[in-house]
C-alpha positions as CSV (number, residue, x, y, z in Angstrom):
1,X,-5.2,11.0,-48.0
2,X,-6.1,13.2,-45.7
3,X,-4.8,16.5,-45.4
4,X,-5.6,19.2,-42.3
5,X,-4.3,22.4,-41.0
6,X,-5.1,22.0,-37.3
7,X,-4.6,18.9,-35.0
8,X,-8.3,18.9,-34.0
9,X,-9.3,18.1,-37.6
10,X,-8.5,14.4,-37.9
11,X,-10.4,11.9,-36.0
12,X,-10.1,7.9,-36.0
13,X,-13.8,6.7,-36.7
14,X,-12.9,3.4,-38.6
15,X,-10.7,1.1,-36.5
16,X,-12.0,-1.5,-34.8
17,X,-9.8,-4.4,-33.3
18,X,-11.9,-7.8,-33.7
19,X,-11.9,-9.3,-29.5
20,X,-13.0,-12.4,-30.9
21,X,-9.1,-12.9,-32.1
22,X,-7.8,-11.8,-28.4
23,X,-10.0,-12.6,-26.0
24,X,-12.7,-15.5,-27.2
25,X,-15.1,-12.8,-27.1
26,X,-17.8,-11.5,-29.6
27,X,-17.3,-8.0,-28.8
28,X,-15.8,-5.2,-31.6
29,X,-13.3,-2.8,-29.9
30,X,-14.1,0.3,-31.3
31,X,-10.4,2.5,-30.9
32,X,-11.0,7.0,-30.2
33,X,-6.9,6.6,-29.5
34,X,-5.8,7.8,-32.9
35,X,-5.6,11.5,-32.9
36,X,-3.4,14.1,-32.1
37,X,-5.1,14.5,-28.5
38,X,-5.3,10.6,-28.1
39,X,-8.7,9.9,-26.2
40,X,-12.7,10.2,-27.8
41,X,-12.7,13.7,-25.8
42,X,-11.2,15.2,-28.6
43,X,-14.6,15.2,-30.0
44,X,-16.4,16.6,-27.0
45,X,-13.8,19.7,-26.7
46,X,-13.9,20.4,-30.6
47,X,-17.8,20.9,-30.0
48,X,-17.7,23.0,-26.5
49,X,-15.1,25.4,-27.9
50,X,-16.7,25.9,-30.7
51,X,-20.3,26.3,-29.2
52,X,-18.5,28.9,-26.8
53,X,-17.3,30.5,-29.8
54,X,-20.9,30.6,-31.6
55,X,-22.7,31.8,-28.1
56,X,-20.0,34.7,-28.0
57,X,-18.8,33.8,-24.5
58,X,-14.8,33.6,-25.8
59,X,-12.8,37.1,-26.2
60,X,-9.9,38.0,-27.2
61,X,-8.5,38.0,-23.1
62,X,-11.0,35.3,-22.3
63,X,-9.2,32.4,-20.3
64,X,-11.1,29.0,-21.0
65,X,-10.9,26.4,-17.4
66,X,-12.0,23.1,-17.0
67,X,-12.0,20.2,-14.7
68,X,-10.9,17.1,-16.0
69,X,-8.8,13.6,-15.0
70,X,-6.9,14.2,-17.6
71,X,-8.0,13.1,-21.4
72,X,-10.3,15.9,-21.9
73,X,-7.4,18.4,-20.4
74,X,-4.7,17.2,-22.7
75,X,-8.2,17.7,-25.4
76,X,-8.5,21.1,-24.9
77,X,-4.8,21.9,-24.3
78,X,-4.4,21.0,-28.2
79,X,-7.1,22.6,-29.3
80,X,-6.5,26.0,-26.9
81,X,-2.6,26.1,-28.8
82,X,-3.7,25.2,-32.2
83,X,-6.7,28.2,-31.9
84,X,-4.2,30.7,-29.6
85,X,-6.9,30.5,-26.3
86,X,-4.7,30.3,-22.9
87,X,-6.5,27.3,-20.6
88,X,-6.4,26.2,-17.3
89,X,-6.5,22.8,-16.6
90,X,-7.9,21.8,-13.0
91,X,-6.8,18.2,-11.8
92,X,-6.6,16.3,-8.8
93,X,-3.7,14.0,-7.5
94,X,-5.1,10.4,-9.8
95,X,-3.8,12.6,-13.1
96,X,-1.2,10.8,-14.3
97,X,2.2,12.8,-14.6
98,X,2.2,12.4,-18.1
99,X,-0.7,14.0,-18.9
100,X,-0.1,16.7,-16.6
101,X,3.3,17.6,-18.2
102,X,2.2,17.2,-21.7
103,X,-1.1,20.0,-20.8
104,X,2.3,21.9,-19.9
105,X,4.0,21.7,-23.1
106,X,0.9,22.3,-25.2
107,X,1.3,25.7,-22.8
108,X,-1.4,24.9,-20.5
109,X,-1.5,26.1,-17.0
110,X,-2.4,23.1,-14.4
111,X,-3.9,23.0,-10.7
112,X,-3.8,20.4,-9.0
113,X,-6.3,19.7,-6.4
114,X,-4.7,17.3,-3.5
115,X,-8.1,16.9,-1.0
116,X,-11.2,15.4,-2.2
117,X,-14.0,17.2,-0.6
118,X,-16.4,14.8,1.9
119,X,-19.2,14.9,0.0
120,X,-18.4,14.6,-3.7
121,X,-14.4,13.6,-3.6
122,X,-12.1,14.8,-5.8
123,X,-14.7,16.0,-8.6
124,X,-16.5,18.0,-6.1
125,X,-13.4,19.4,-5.3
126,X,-11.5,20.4,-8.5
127,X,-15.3,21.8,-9.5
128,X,-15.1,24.1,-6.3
129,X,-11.8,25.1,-7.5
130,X,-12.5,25.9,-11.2
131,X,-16.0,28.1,-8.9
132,X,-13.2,30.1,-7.3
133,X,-11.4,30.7,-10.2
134,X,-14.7,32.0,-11.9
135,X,-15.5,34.5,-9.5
136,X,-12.6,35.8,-8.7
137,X,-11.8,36.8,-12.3
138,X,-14.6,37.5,-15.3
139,X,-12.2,36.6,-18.0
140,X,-12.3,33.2,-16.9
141,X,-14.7,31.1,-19.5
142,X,-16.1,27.5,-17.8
143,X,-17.2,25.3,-20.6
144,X,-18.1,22.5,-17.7
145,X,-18.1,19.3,-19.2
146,X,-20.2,17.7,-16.7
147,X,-23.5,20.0,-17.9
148,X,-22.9,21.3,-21.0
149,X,-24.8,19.6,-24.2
150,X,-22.1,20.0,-26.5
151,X,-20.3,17.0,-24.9
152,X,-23.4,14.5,-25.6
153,X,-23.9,16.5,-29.0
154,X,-20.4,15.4,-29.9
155,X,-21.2,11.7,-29.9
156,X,-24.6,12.3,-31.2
157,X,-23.5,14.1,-34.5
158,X,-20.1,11.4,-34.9
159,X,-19.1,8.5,-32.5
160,X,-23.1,6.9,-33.0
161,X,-23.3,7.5,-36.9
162,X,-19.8,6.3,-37.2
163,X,-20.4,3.0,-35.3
164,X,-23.8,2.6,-37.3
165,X,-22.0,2.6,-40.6
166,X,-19.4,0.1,-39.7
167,X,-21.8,-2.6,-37.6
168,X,-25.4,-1.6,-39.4
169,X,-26.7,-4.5,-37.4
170,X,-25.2,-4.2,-34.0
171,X,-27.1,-5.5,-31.5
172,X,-25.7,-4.4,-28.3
173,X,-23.5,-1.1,-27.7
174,X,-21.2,-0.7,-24.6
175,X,-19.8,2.6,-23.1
176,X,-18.4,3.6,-20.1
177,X,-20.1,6.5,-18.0
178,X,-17.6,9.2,-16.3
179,X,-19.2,12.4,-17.5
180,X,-21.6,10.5,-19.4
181,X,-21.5,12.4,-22.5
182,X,-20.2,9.8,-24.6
183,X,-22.7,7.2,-23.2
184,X,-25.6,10.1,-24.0
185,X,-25.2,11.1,-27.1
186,X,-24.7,7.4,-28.2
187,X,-28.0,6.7,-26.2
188,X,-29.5,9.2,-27.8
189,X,-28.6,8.8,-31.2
190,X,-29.8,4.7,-31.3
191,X,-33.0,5.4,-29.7
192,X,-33.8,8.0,-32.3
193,X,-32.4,5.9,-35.4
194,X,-32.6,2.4,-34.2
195,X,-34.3,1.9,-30.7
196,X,-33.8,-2.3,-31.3
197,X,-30.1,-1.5,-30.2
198,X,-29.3,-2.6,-26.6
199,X,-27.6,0.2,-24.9
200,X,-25.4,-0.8,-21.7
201,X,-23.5,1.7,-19.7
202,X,-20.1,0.2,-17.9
203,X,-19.4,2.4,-14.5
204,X,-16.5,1.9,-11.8
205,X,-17.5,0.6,-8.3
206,X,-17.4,3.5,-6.0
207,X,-19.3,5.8,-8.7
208,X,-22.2,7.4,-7.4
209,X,-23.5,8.0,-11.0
210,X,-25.9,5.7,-10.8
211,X,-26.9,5.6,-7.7
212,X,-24.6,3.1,-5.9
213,X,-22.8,4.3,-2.8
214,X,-19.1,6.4,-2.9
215,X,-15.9,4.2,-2.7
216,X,-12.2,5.1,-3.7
217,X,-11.4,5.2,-7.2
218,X,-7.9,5.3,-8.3
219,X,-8.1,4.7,-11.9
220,X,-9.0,8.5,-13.6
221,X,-11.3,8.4,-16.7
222,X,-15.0,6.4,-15.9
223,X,-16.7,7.2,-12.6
224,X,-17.9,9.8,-10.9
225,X,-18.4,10.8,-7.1
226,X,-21.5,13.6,-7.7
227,X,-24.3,12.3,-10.3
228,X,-23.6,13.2,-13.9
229,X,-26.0,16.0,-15.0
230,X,-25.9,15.0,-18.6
231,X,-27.3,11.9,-17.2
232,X,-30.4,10.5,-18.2
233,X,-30.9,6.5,-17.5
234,X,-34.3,6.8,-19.6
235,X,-31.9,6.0,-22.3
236,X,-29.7,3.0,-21.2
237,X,-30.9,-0.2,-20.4
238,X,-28.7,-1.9,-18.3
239,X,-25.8,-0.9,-15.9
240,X,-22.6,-3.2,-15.1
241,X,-19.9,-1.6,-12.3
242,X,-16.5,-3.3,-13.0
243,X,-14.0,-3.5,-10.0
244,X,-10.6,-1.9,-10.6
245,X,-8.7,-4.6,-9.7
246,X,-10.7,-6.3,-12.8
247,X,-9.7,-3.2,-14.9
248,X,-6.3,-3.7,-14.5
249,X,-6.3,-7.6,-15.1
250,X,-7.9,-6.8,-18.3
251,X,-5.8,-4.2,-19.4
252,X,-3.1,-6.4,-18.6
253,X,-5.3,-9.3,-20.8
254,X,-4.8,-7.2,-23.6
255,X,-1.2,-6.4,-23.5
256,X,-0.5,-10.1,-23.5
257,X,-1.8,-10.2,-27.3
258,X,-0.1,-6.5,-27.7
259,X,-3.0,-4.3,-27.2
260,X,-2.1,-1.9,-24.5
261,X,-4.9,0.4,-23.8
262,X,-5.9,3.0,-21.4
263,X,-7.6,1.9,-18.3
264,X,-11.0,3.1,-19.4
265,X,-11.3,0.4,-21.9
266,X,-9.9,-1.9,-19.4
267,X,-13.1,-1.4,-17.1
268,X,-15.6,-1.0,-20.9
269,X,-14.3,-4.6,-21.7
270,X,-14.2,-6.2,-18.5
271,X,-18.1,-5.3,-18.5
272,X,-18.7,-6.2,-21.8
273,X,-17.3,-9.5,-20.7
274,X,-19.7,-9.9,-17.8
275,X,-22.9,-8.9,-19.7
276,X,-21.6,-11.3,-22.5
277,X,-20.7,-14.5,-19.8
278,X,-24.3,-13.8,-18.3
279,X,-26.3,-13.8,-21.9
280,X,-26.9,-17.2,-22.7
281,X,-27.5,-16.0,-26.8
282,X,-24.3,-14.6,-27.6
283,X,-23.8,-16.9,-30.1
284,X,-24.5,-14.5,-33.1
285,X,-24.8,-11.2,-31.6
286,X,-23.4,-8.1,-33.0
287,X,-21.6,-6.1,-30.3
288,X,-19.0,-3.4,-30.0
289,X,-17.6,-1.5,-27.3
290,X,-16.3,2.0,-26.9
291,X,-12.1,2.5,-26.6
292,X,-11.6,5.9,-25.3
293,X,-7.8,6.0,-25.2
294,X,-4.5,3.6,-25.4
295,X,-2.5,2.8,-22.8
296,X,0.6,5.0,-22.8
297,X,0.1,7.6,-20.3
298,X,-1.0,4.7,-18.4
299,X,2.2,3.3,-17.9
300,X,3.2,4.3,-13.9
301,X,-0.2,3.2,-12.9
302,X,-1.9,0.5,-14.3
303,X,1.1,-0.6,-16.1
304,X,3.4,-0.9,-13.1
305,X,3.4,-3.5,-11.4
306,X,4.8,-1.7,-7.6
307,X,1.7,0.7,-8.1
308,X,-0.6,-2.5,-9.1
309,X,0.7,-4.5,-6.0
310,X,0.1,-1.4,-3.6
311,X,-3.2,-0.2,-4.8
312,X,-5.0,-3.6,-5.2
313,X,-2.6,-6.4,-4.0
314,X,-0.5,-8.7,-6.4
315,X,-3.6,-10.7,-7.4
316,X,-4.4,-8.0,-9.8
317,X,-1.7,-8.5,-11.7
318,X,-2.6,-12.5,-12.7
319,X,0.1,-15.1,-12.6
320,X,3.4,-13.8,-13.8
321,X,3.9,-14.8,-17.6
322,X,6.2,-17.4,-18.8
323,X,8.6,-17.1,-21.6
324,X,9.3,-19.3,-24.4
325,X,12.3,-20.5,-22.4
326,X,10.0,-22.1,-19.8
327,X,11.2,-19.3,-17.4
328,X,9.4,-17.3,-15.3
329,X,9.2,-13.3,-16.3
330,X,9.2,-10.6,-13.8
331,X,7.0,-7.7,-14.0
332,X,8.5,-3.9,-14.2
């Protein structure tokens, strides 16, 4: 039974939800949902704080900033209450409300960013913003997810080992690439212990992370519009970008068998389903796939059928599901 003091000490490693049962598909859903910050960047903020606190860099009037979407905000919010730090949360206009007001009850302070810069877009925007907030103020402590090695250390020292003692002959591993710590430290980890495993990074089209050219992203979580500096594609051996029109039909896939997840996983399952429609030996193979969150602070975007319709057209949504009745039911 386990017992903690602190909501940053308990971490999901263990659940997996079998896709072979949902979706015809031999891929092992691997679920970072359950813990009191809800998404796998609980794990990456446990470790940068904590670094920060072993470098020194956090006083007693320090103020810790970051930029995030939203999962790693709401991360750090926790872990800034449970440990008394005051944090500033620096968003752009895609964070969903929910996340933004629950940073606010955990007693964070939010900025919004509303104008993506021309050259980087709303990343290279809410960084210029946290740069300003820096200089203009020395108590201000940047733990900057996007180049600090604690995030990829995070999944190095937990998400791999835990995977590797649930599947200890997983053939293929699949992870979707925002900051690319996750995907890193996973990397990492299987080409130190077991280089046979086949490593394949799931990106949004319109990242840039990998070297394809900027589009609109609506969908916060994977992607990125200036190259990940924890990036190294030494480690990953293939690369599939997922339209968000087919996140949002998958994440709408999974509902249908009551599995409502958060649009990352949407986009990590769509591509785990393309890599597996195009490999003609999947009979057999061992494969799982990183969840990062559920679904519930999902629910005004990719959940809703108005924003569906107005982002990406009502063909996103798939036909409209019948009920037992025979009769047609209408999305919310």
């Amino acid at each position: 039974m386990p017992v903690i003091s602190a909501p940053h000490e308990f971490n999901q490693d263990d659940l997996y939800v079998d896709l072979g049962a949902v979706l015809d598909m031999p891929l092992f859903l691997k679920c970072e949902g359950f813990n009191f910050t809800g998404s796998v960047k609980q794990k990456a903020a446990v470790e940068m704080v904590e670094a920060a606190e072993r470098d020194g860099l956090i006083e007693a009037d320090s103020v810790l900033v970051e930029s995030s979407s939203g999962n790693l905000g709401i991360a750090l919010s926790v872990i800034a209450a449970a440990k008394g730090y005051r944090f500033v949360c620096v968003t752009d206009s895609r964070c969903n409300l929910a996340a933004k007001r629950l940073m606010s009850v955990l007693g964070a302070t939010v900025h919004t960013v509303t104008e993506p810069d021309a050259d980087g877009g709303f990343l290279a925007a809410r960084i210029n913003h946290v740069r300003g907030l820096c200089a203009a103020d020395d108590r201000y402590v940047w733990l900057n997810q996007y180049a600090n090695e604690a995030n990829w250390r995070a999944h190095y020292r937990h998400t791999a080992p835990a995977v590797d003692r649930s599947f200890p002959d997983l053939d293929v591993l699949f992870v979707g690439a925002g900051t690319t710590g996750t995907l890193m430290g996973c990397a990492r980890w299987y080409r130190e212990h077991r280089p046979n495993v086949r490593i394949v990074a799931v990106d949004s089209v319109g990242s840039v992370a990998f070297g394809h050219p900027p589009g609109p992203r609506m969908i916060p979580g994977l992607g990125s519009g200036v190259r990940p500096s924890l990036l190294d594609e030494e480690f990953v051996d293939e690369v599939i970008h997922v339209p968000e029109r087919e996140t949002v039909r998958m994440c709408h896939r999974l509902a249908g068998s009551g599995f409502v997840f958060g649009g990352s996983t949407g986009t990590v399952v769509s591509g785990a389903g393309q890599w597996l429609d195009a490999t003609p030996r999947r009979t057999g193979l061992t494969c799982v796939a990183i969840s990062p969150d559920m679904g519930e602070r999902y629910l005004d975007t990719v959940y809703q059928a108005n924003w569906v319709e107005g982002v990406y057209g009502r063909e996103a949504l798939g036909p409209p599901r019948p009920d037992p009745t025979g009769r047609q039911i209408n999305r919310i």
